[in-house]
PDB file of N, CA, C and O in Angstrom:
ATOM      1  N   UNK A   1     -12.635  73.780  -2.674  1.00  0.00           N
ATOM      2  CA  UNK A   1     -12.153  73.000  -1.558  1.00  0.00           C
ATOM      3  C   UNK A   1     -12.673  73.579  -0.244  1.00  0.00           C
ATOM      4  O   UNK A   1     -12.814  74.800  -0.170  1.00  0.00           O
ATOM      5  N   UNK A   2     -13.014  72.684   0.958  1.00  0.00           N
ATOM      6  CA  UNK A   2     -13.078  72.973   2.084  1.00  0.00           C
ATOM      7  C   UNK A   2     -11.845  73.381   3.045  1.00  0.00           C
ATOM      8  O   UNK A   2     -10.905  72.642   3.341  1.00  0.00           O
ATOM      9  N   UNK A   3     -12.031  74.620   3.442  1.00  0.00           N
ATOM     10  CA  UNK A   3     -10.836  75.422   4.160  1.00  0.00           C
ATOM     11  C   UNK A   3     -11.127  75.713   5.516  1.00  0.00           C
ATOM     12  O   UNK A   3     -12.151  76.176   6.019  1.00  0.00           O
ATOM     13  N   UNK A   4      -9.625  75.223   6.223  1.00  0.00           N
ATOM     14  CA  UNK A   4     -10.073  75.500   7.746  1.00  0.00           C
ATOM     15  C   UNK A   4      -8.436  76.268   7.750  1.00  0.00           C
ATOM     16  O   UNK A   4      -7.357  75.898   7.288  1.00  0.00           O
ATOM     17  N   UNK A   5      -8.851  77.445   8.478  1.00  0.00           N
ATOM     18  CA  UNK A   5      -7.618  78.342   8.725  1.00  0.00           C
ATOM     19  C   UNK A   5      -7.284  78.242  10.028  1.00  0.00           C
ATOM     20  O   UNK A   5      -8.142  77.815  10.800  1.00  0.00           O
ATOM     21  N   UNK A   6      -6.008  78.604  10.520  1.00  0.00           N
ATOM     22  CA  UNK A   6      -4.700  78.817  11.366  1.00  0.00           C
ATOM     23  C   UNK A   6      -5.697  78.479  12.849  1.00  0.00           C
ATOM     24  O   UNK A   6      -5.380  77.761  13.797  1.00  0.00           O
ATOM     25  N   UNK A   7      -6.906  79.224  12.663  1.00  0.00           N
ATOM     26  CA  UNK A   7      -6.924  79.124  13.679  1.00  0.00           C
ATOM     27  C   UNK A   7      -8.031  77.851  14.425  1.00  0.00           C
ATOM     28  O   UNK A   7      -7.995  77.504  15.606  1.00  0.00           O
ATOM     29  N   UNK A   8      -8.936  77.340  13.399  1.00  0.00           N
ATOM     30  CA  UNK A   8      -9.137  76.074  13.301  1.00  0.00           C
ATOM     31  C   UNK A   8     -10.957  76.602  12.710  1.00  0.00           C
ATOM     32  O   UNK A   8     -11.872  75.907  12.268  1.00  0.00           O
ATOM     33  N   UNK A   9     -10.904  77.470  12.861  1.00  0.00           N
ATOM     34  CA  UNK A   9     -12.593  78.391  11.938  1.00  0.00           C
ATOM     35  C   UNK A   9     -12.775  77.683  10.598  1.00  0.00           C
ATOM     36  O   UNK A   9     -11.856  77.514   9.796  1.00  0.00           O
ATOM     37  N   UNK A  10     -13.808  77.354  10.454  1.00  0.00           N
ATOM     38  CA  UNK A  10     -14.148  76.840   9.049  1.00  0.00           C
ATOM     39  C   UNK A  10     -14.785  77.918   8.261  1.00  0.00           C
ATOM     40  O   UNK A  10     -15.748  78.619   8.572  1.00  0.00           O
ATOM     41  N   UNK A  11     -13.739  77.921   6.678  1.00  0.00           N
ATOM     42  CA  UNK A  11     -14.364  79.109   6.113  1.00  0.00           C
ATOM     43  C   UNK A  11     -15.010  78.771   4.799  1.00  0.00           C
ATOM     44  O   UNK A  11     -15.083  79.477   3.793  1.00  0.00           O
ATOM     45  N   UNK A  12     -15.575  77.262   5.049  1.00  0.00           N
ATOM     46  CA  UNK A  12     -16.578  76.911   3.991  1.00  0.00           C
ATOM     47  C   UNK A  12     -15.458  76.247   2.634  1.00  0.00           C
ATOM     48  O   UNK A  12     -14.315  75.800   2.735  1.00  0.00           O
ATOM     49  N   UNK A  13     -16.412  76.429   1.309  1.00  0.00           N
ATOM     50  CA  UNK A  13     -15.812  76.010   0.177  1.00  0.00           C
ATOM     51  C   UNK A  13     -15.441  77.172  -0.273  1.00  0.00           C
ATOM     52  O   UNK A  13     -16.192  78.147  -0.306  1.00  0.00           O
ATOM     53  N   UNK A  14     -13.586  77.167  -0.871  1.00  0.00           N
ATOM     54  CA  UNK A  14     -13.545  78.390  -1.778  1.00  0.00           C
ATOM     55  C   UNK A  14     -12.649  77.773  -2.904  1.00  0.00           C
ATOM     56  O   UNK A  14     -12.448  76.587  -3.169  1.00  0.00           O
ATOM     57  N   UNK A  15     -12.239  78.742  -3.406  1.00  0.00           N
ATOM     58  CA  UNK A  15     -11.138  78.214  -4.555  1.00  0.00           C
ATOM     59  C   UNK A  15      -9.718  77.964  -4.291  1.00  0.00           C
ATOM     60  O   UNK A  15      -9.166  78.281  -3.237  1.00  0.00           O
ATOM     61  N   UNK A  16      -9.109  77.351  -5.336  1.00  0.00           N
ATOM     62  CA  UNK A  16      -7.317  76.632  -4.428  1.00  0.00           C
ATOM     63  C   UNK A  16      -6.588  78.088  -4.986  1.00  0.00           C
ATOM     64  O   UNK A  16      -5.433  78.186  -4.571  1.00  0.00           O
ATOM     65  N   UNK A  17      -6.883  78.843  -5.550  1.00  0.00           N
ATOM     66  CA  UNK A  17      -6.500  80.072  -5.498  1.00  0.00           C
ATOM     67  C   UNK A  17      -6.716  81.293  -4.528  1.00  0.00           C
ATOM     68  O   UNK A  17      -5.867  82.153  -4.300  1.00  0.00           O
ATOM     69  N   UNK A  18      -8.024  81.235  -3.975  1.00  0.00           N
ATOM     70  CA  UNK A  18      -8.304  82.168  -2.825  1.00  0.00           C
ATOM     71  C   UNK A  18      -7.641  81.635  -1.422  1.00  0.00           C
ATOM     72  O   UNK A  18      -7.323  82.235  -0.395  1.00  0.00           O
ATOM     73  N   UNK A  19      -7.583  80.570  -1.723  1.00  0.00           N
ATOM     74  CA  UNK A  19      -7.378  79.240  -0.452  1.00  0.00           C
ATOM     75  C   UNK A  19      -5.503  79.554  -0.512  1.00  0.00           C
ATOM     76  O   UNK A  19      -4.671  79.903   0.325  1.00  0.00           O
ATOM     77  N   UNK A  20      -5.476  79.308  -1.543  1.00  0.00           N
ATOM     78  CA  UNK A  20      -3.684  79.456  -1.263  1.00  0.00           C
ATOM     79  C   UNK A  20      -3.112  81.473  -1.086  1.00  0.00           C
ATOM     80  O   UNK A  20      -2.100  81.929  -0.554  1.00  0.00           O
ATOM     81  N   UNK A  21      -4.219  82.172  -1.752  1.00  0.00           N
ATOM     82  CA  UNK A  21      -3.473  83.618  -0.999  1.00  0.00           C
ATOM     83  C   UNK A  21      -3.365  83.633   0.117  1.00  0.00           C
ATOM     84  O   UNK A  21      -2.272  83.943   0.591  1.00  0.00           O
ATOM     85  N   UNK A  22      -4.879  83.175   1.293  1.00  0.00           N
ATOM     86  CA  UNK A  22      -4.918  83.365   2.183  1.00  0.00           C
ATOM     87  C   UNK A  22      -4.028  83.139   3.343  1.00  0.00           C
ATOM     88  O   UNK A  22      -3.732  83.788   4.346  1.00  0.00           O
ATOM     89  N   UNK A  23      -3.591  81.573   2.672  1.00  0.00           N
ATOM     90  CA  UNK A  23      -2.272  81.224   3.261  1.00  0.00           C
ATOM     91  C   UNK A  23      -1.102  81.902   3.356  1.00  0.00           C
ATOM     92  O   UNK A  23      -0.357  81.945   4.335  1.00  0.00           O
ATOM     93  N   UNK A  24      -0.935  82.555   2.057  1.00  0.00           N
ATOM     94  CA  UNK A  24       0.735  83.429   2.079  1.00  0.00           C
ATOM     95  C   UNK A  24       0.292  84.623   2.710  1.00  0.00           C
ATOM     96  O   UNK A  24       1.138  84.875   3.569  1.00  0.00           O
ATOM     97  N   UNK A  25      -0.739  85.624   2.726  1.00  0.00           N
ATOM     98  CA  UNK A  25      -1.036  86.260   3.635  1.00  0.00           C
ATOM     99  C   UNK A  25      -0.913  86.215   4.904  1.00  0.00           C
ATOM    100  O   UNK A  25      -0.605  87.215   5.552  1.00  0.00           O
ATOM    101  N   UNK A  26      -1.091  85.278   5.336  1.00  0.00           N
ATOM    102  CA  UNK A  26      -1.020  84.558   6.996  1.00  0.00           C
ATOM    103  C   UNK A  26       0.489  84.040   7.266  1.00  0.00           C
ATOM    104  O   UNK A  26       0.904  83.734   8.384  1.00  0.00           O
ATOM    105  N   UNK A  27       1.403  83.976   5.824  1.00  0.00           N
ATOM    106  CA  UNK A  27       2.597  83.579   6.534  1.00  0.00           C
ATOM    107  C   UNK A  27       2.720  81.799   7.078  1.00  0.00           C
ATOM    108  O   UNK A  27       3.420  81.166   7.867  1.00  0.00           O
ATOM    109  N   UNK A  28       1.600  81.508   6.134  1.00  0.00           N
ATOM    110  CA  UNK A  28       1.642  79.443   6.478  1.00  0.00           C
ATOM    111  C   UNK A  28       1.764  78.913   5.379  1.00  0.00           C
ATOM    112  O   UNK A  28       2.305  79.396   4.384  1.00  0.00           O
ATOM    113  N   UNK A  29       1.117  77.578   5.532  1.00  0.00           N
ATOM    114  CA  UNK A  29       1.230  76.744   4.242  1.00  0.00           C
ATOM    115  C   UNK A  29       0.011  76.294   4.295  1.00  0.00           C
ATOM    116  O   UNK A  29      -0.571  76.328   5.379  1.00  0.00           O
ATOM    117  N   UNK A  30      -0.487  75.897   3.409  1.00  0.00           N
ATOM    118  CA  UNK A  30      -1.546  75.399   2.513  1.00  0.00           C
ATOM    119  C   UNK A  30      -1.531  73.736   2.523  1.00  0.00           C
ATOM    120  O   UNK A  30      -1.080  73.201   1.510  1.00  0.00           O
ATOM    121  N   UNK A  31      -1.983  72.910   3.575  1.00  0.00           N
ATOM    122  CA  UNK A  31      -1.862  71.365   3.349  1.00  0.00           C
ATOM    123  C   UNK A  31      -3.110  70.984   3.284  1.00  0.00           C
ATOM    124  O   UNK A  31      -4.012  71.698   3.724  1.00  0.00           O
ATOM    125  N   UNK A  32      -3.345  69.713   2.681  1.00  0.00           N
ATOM    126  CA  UNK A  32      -4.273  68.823   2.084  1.00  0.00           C
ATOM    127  C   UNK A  32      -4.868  67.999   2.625  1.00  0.00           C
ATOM    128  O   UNK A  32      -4.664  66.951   2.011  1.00  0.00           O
ATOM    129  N   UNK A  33      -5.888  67.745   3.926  1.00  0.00           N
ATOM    130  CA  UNK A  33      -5.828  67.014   4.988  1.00  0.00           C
ATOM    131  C   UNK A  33      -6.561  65.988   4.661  1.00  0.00           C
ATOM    132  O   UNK A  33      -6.391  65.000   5.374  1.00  0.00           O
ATOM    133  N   UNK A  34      -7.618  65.861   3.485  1.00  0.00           N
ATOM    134  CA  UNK A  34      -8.816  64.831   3.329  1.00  0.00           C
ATOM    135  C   UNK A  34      -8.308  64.844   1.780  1.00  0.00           C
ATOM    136  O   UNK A  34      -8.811  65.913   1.436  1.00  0.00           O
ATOM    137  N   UNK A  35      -7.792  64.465   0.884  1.00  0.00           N
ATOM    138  CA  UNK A  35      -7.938  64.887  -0.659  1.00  0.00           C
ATOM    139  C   UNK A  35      -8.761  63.751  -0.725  1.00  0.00           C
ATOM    140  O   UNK A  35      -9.647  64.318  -1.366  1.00  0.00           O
ATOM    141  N   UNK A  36      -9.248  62.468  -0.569  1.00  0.00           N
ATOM    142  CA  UNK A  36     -10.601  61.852  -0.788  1.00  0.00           C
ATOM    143  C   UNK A  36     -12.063  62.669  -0.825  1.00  0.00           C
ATOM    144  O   UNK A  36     -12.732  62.597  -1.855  1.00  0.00           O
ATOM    145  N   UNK A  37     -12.484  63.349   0.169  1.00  0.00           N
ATOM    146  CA  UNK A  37     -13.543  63.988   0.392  1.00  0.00           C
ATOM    147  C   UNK A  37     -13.923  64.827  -0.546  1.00  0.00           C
ATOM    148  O   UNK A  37     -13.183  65.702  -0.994  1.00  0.00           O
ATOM    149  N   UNK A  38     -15.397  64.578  -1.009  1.00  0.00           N
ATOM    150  CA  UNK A  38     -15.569  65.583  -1.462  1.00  0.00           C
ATOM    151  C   UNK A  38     -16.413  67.010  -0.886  1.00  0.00           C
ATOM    152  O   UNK A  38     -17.218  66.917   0.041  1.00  0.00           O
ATOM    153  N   UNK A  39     -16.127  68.259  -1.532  1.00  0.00           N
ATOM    154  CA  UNK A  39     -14.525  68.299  -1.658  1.00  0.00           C
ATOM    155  C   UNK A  39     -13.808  68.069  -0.643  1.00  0.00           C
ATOM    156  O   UNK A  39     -13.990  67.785   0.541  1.00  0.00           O
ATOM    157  N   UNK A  40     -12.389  68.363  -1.787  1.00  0.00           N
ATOM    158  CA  UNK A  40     -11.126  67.713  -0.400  1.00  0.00           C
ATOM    159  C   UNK A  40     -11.237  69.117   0.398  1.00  0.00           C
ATOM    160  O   UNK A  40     -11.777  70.205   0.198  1.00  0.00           O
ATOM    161  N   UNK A  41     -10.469  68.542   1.374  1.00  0.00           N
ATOM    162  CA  UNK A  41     -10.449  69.580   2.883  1.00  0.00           C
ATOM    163  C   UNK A  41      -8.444  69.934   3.204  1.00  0.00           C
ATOM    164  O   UNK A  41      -7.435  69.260   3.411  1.00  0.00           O
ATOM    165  N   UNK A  42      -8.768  71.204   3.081  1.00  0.00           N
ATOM    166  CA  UNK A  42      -7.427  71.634   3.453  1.00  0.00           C
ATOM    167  C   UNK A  42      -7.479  72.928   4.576  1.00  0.00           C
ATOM    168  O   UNK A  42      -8.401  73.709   4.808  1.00  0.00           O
ATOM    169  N   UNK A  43      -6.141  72.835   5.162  1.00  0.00           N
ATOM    170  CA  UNK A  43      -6.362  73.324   6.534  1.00  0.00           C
ATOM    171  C   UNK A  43      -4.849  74.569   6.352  1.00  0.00           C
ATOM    172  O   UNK A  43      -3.904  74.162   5.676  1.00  0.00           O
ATOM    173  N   UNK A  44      -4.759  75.930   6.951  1.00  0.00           N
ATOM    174  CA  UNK A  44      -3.820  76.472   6.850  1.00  0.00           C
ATOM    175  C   UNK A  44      -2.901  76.329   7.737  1.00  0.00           C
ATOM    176  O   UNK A  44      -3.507  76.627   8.766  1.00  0.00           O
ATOM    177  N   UNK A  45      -1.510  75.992   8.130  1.00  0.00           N
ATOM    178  CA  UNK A  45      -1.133  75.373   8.767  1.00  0.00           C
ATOM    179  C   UNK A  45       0.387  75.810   8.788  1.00  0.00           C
ATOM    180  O   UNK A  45       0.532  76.682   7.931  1.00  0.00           O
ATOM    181  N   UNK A  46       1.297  75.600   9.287  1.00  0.00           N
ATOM    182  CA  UNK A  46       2.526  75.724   9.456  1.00  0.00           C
ATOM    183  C   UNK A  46       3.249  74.076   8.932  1.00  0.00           C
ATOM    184  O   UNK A  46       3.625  73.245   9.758  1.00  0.00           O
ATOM    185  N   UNK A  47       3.277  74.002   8.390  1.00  0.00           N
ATOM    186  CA  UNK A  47       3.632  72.440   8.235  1.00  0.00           C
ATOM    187  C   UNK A  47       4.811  72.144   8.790  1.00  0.00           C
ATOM    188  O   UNK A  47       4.768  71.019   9.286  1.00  0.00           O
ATOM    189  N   UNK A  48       6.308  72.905   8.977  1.00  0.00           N
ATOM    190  CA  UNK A  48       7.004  72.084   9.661  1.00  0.00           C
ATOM    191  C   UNK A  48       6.353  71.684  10.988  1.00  0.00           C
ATOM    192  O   UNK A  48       6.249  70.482  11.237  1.00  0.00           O
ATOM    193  N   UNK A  49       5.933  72.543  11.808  1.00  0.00           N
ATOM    194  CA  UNK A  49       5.438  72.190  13.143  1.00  0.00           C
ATOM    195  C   UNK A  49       4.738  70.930  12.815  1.00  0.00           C
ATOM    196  O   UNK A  49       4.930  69.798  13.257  1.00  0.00           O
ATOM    197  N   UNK A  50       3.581  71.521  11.635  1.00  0.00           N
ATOM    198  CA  UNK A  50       2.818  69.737  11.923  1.00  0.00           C
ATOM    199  C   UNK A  50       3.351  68.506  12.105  1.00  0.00           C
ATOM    200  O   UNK A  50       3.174  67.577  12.893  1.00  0.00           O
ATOM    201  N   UNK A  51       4.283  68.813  10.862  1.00  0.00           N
ATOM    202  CA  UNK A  51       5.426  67.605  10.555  1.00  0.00           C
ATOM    203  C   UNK A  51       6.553  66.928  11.770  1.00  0.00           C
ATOM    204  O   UNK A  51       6.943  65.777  11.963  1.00  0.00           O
ATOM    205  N   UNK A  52       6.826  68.152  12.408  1.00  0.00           N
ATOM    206  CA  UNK A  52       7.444  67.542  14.262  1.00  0.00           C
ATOM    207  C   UNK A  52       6.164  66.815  15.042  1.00  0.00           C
ATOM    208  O   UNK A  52       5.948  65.616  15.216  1.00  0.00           O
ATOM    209  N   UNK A  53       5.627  67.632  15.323  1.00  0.00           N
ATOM    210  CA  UNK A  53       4.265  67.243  16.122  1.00  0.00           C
ATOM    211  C   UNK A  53       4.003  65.421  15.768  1.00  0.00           C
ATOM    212  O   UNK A  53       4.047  64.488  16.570  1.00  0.00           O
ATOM    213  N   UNK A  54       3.710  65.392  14.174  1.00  0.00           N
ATOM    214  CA  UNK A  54       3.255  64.225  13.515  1.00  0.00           C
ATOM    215  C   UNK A  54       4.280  63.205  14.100  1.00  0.00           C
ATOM    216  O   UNK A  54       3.922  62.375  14.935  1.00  0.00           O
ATOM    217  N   UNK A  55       5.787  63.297  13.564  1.00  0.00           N
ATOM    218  CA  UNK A  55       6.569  62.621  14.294  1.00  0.00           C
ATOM    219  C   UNK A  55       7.240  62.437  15.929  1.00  0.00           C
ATOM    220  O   UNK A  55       8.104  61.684  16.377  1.00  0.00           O
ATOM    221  N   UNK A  56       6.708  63.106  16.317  1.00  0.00           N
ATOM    222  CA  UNK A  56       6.708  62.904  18.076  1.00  0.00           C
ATOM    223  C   UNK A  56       5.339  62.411  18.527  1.00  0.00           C
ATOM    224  O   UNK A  56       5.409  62.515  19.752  1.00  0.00           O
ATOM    225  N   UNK A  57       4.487  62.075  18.316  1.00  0.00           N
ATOM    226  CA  UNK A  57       3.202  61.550  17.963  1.00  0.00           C
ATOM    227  C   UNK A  57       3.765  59.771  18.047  1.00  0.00           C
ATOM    228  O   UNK A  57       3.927  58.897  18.899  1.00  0.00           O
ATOM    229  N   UNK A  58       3.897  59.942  16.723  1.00  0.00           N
ATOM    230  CA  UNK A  58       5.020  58.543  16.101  1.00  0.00           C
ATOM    231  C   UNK A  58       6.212  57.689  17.181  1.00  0.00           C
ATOM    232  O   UNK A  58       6.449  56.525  17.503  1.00  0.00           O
ATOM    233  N   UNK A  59       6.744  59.032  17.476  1.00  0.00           N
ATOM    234  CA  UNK A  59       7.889  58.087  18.355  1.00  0.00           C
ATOM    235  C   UNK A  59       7.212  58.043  19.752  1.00  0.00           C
ATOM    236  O   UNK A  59       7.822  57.448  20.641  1.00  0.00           O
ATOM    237  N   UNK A  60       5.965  58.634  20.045  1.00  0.00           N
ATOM    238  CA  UNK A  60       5.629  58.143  21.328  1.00  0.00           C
ATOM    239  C   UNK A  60       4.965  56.733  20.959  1.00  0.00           C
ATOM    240  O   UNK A  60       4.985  55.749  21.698  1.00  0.00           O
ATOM    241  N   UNK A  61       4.492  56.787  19.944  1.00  0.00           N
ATOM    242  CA  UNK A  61       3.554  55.449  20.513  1.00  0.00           C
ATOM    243  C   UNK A  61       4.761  54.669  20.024  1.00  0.00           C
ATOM    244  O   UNK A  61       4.969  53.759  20.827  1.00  0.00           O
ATOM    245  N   UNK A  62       5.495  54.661  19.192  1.00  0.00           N
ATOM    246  CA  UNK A  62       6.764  53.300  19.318  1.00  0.00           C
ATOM    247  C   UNK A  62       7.187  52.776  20.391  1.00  0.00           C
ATOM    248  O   UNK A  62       7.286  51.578  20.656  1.00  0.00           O
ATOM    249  N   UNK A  63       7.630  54.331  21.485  1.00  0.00           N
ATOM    250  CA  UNK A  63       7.943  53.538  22.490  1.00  0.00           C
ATOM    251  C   UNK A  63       7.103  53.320  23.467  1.00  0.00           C
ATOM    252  O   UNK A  63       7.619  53.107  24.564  1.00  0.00           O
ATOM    253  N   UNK A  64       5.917  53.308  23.396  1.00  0.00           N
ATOM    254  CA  UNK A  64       4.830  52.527  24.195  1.00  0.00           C
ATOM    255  C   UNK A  64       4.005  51.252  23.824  1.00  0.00           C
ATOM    256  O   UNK A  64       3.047  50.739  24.402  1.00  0.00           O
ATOM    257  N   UNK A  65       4.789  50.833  22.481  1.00  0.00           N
ATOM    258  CA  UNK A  65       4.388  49.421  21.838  1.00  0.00           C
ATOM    259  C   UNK A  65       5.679  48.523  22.563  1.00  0.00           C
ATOM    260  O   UNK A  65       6.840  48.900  22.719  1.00  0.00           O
ATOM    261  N   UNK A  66       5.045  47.175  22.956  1.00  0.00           N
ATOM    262  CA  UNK A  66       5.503  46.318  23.306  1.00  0.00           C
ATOM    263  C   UNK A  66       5.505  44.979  22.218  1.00  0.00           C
ATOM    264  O   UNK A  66       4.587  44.517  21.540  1.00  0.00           O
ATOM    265  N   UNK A  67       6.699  44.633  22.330  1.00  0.00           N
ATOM    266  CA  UNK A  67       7.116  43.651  21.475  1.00  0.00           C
ATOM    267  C   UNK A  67       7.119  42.384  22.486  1.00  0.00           C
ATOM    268  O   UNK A  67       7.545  42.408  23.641  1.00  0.00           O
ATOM    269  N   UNK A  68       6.453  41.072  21.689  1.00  0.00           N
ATOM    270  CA  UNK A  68       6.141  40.093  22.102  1.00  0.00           C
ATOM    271  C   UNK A  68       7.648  39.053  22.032  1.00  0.00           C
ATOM    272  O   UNK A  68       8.368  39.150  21.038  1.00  0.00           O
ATOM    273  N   UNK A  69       7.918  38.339  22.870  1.00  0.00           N
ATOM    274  CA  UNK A  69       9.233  37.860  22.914  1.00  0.00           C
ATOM    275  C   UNK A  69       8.945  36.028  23.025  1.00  0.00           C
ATOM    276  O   UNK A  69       8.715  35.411  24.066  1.00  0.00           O
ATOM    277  N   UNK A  70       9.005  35.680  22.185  1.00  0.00           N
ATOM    278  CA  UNK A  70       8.623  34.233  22.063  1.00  0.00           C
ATOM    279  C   UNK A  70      10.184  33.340  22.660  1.00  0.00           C
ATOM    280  O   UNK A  70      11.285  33.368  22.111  1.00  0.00           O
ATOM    281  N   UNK A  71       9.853  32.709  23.746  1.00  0.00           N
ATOM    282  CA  UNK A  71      11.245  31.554  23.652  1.00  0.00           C
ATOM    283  C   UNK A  71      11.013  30.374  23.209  1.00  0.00           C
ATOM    284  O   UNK A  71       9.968  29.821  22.865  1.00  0.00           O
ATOM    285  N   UNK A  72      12.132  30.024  23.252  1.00  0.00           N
ATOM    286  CA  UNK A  72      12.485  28.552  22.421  1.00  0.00           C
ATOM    287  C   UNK A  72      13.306  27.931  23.148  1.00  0.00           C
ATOM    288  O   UNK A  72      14.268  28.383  23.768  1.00  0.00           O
ATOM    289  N   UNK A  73      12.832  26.623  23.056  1.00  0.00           N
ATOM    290  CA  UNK A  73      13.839  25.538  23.563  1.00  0.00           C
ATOM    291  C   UNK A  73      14.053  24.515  22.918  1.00  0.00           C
ATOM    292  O   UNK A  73      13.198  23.990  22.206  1.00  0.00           O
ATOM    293  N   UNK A  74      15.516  23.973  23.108  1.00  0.00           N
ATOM    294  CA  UNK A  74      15.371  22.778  21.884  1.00  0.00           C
ATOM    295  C   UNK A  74      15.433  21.318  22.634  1.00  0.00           C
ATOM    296  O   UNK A  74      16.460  21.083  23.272  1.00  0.00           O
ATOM    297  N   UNK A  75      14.362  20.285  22.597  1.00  0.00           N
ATOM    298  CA  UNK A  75      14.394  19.179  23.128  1.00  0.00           C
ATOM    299  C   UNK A  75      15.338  17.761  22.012  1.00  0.00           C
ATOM    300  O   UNK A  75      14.914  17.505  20.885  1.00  0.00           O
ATOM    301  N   UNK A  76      16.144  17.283  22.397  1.00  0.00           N
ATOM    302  CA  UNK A  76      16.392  15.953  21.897  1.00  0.00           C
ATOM    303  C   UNK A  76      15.928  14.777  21.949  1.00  0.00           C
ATOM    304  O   UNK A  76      15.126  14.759  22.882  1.00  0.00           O
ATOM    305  N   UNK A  77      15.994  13.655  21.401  1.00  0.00           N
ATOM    306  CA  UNK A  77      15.578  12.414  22.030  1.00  0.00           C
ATOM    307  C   UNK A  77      15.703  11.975  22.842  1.00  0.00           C
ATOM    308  O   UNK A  77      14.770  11.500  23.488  1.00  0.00           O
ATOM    309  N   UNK A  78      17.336  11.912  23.311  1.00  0.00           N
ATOM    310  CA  UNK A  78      18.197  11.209  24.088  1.00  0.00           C
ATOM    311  C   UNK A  78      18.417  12.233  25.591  1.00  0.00           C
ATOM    312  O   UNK A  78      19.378  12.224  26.361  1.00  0.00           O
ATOM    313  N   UNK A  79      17.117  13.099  25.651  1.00  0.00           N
ATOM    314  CA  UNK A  79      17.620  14.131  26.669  1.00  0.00           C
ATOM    315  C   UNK A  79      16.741  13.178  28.215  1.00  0.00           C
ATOM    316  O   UNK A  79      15.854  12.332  28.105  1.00  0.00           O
ATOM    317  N   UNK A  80      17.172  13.530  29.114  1.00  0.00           N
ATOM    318  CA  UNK A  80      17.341  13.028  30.415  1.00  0.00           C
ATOM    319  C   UNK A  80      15.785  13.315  31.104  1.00  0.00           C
ATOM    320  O   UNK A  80      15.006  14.105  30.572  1.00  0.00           O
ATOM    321  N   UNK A  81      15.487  12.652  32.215  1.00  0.00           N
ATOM    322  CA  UNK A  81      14.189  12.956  32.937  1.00  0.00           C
ATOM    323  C   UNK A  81      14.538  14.920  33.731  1.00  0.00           C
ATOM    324  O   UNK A  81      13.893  15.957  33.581  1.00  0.00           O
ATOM    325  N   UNK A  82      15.711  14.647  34.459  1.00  0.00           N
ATOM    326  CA  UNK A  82      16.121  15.800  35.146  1.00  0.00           C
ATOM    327  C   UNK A  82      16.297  17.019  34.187  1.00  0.00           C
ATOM    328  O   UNK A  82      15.584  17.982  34.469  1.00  0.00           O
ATOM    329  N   UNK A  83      17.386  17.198  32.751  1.00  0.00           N
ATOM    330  CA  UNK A  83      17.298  17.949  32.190  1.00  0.00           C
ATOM    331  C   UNK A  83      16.044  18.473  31.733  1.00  0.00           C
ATOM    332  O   UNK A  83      15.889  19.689  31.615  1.00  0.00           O
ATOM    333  N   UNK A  84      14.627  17.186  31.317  1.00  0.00           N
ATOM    334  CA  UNK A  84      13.544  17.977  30.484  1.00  0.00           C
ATOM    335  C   UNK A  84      12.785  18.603  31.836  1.00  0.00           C
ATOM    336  O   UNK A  84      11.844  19.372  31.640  1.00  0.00           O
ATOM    337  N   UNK A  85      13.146  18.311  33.086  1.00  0.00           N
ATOM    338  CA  UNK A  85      12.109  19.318  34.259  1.00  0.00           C
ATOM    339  C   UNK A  85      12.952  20.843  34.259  1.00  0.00           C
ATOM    340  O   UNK A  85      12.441  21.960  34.351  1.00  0.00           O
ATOM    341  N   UNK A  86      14.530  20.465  34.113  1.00  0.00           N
ATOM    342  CA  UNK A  86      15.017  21.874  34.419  1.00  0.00           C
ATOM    343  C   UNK A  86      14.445  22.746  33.406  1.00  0.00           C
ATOM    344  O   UNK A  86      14.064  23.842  33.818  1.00  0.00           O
ATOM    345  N   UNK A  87      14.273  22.439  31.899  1.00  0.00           N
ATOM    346  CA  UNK A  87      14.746  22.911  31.090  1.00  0.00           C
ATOM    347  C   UNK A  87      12.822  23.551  30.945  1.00  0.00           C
ATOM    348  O   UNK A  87      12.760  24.648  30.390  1.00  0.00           O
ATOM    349  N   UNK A  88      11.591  23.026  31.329  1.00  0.00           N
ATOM    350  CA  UNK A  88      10.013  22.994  31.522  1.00  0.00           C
ATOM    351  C   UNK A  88      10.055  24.396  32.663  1.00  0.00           C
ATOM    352  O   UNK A  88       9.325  25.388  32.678  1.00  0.00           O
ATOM    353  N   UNK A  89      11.510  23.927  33.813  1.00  0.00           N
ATOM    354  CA  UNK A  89      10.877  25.494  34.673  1.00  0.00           C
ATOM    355  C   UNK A  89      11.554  26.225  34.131  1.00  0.00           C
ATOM    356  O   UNK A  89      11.386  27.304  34.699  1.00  0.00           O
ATOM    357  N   UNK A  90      12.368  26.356  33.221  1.00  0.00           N
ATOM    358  CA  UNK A  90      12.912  27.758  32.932  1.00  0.00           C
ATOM    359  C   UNK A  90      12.045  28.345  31.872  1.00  0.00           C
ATOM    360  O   UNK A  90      12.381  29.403  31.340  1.00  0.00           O
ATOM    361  N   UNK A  91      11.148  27.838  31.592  1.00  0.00           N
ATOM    362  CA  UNK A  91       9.718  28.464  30.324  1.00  0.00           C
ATOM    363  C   UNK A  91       8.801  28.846  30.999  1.00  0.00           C
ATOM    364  O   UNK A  91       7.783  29.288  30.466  1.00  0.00           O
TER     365      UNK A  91
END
């Protein structure tokens, strides 16, 4: 596997055994960032942090998505000349 450590250095291809001492040595975790790639690419990492980070990430862009607000109006047959102008400026 391709290994990028703590501090973001690429230390090439090694084994998921050399790859995971290095990690408990360092006091991190061992996550899986590409498992498509070949090889997959894993990075040494602290994962709760990532895992906050990831989700404050998340809740920023939620609340910088805007939701589209469609109105509605309901016309009748029997509705009036005056009601269908009021009812045209309030849209």
């Amino acid at each position: 596997m391709q290994l990028i450590d703590d501090t973001g250095a690429n230390r090439g291809v090694v084994s998921f055994f050399d790859a995971l001492k290095i990690a408990e040595d360092a006091g991190l975790d061992l996550v899986e960032i590409a498992p498509n790639s070949v090889p997959p690419v894993c990075k040494i990492l602290d994962y709760g942090r990532f895992r906050f980070l990831e989700q404050k990430k998340a809740a920023e862009a939620r609340k910088k998505q805007r939701t589209i607000e469609i109105k509605e109006i309901k016309l009748r047959p029997g509705i009036d000349k005056h009601d269908y102008d009021v009812k045209m400026k309030a849209m």
